[in-house]
C-alpha positions as a printed Julia matrix, in Angstrom:
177×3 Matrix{Float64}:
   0.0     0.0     0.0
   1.05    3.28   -0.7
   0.59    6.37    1.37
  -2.13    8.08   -0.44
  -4.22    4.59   -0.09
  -3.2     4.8     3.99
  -4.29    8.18    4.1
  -7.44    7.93    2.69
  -8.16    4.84    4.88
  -7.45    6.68    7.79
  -9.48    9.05    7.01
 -12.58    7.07    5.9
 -12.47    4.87    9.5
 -12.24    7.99   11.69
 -16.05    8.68   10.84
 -17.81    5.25   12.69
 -21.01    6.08   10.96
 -19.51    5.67    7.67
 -17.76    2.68    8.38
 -21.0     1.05   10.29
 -23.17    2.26    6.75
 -20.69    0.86    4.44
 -20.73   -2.76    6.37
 -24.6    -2.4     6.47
 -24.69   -1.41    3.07
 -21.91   -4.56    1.74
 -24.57   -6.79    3.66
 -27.37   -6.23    1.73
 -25.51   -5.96   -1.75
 -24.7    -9.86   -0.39
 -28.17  -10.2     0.52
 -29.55   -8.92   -2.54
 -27.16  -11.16   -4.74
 -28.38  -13.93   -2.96
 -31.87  -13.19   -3.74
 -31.24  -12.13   -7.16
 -29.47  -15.85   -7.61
 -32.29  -17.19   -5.82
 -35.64  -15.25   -8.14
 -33.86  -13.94  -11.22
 -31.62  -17.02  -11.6
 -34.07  -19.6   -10.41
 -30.96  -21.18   -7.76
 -33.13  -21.78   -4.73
 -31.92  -22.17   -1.44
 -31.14  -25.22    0.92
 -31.27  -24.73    4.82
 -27.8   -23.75    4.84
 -27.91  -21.05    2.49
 -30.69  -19.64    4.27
 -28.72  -19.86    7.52
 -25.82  -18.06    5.7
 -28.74  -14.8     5.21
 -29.34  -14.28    8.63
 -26.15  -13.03   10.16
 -25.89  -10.21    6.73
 -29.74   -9.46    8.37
 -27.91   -8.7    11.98
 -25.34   -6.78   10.08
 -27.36   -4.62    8.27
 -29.5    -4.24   11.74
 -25.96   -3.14   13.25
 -24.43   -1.32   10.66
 -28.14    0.7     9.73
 -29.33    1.52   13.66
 -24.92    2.21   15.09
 -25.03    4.58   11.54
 -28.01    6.5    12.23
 -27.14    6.59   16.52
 -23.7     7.7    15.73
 -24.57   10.11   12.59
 -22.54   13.07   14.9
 -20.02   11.26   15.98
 -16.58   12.77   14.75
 -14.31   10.07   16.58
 -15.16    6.75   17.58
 -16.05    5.62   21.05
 -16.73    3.16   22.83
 -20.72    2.34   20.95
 -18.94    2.62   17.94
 -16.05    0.25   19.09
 -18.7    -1.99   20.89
 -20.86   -2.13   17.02
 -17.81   -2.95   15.13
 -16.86   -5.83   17.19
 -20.54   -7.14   16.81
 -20.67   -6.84   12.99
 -17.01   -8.63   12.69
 -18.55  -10.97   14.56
 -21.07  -11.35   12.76
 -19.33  -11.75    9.48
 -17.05  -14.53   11.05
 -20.13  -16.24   12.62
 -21.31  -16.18    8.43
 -18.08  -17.17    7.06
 -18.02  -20.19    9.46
 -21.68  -21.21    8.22
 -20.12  -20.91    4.63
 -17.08  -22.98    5.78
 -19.91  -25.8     7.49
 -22.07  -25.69    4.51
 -18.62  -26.59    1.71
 -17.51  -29.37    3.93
 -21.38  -30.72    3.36
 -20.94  -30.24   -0.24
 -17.78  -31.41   -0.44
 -18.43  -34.96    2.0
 -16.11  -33.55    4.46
 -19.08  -34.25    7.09
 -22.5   -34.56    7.61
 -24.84  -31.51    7.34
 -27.78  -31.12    9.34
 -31.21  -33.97    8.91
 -33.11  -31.0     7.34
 -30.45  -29.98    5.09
 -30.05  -33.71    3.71
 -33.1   -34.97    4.91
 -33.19  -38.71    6.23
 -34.47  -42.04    4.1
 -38.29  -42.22    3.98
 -39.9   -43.97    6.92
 -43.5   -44.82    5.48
 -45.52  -47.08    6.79
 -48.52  -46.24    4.57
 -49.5   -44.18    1.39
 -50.26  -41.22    3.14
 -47.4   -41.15    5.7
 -45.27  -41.22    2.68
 -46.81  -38.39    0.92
 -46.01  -36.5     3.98
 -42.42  -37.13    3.64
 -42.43  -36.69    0.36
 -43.83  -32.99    0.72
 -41.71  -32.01    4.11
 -38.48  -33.11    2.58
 -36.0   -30.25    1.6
 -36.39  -29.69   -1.92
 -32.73  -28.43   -2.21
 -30.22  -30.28   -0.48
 -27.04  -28.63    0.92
 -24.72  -31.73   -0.36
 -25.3   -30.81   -4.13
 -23.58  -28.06   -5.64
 -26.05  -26.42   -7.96
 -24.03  -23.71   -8.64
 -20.1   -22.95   -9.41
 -17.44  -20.61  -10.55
 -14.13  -21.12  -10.96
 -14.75  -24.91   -9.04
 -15.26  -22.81   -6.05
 -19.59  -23.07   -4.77
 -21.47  -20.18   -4.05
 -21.18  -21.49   -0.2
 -17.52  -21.27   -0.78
 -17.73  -17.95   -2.51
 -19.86  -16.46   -0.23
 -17.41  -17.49    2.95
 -14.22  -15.96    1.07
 -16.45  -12.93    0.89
 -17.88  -12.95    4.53
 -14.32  -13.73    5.71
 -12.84  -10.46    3.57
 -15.98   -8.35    5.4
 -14.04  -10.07    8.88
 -11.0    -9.11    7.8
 -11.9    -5.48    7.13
 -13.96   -4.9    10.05
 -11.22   -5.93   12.37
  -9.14   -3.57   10.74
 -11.03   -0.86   11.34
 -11.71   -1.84   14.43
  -7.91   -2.11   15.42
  -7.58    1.5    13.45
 -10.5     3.36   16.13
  -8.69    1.34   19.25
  -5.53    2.95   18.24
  -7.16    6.6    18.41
């Protein structure tokens, strides 16, 4: 990194109501790629895709209600320090679903009975009609989706684990002032 690209971070993570909007607002471009795969591009979701949403949801919470609380706020203090370690968190807590959800795909270990679902227990017609419609339509063991041989789980953890990464460093950059 040069100087000019230090500067300007420096800069940019001495205003926590920036830095809290920009995570909030890198959540839901996630969250709306995500949904975009999932109604423009017909890839629907298993259970662990939809458990990879919900900590982007707590970000964007975070990130939206620490922006608009600390709007004034020309250093940060200790809110701002106290929101920053929440959404890093919160993007490791996603990148480790990501992580769980590849070693499914990839046989590393068993994912969860509703991700794979279980074999069919029927004892009559209608018992198995009911297992037929309650069992996950996507399964979190198939890859339905791919780029560069890397999954979208696995894409979306490099990404979540990048938003740590960041985070933390601005997090380290307000404990320093």
């Amino acid at each position: 990194m040069n100087a000019a690209t230090i500067d300007r971070f420096k800069a940019l993570t001495a205003m926590p109501a920036v830095c809290l909007a920009a995570a909030a607002l890198a959540a839901a471009a996630m969250l709306g790629a995500a949904l975009t795969f999932q109604y423009v591009g017909g890839l629907f979701p298993c259970e662990l895709c939809i458990w990879q949403r919900w900590p982007y949801g707590g970000v964007i919470a975070v990130g939206g209600i620490g922006a608009a609380a600390l709007r004034g706020a020309a250093r940060p203090g200790p809110l701002a320090i106290v929101l920053g370690a929440v959404i890093a968190l919160l993007f490791l807590a996603d990148a480790g679903i990501a992580q769980f959800h590849v070693g499914v795909e990839q046989g590393w270990w068993q994912g969860t009975e509703a991700c794979v679902g279980t074999g069919v227990d029927a004892d009559d017609l209608e018992a198995l009609r009911k297992a037929i419609l309650e069992a996950p339509s996507v399964r979190c063991d198939e890859v339905v989706w791919s780029l560069f041989g890397l999954s979208m789980a696995a894409w979306n953890g490099l990404i979540a684990l990048g938003l740590a990464a960041v985070s933390a460093a601005v997090l380290w950059r307000w404990r320093q002032s």
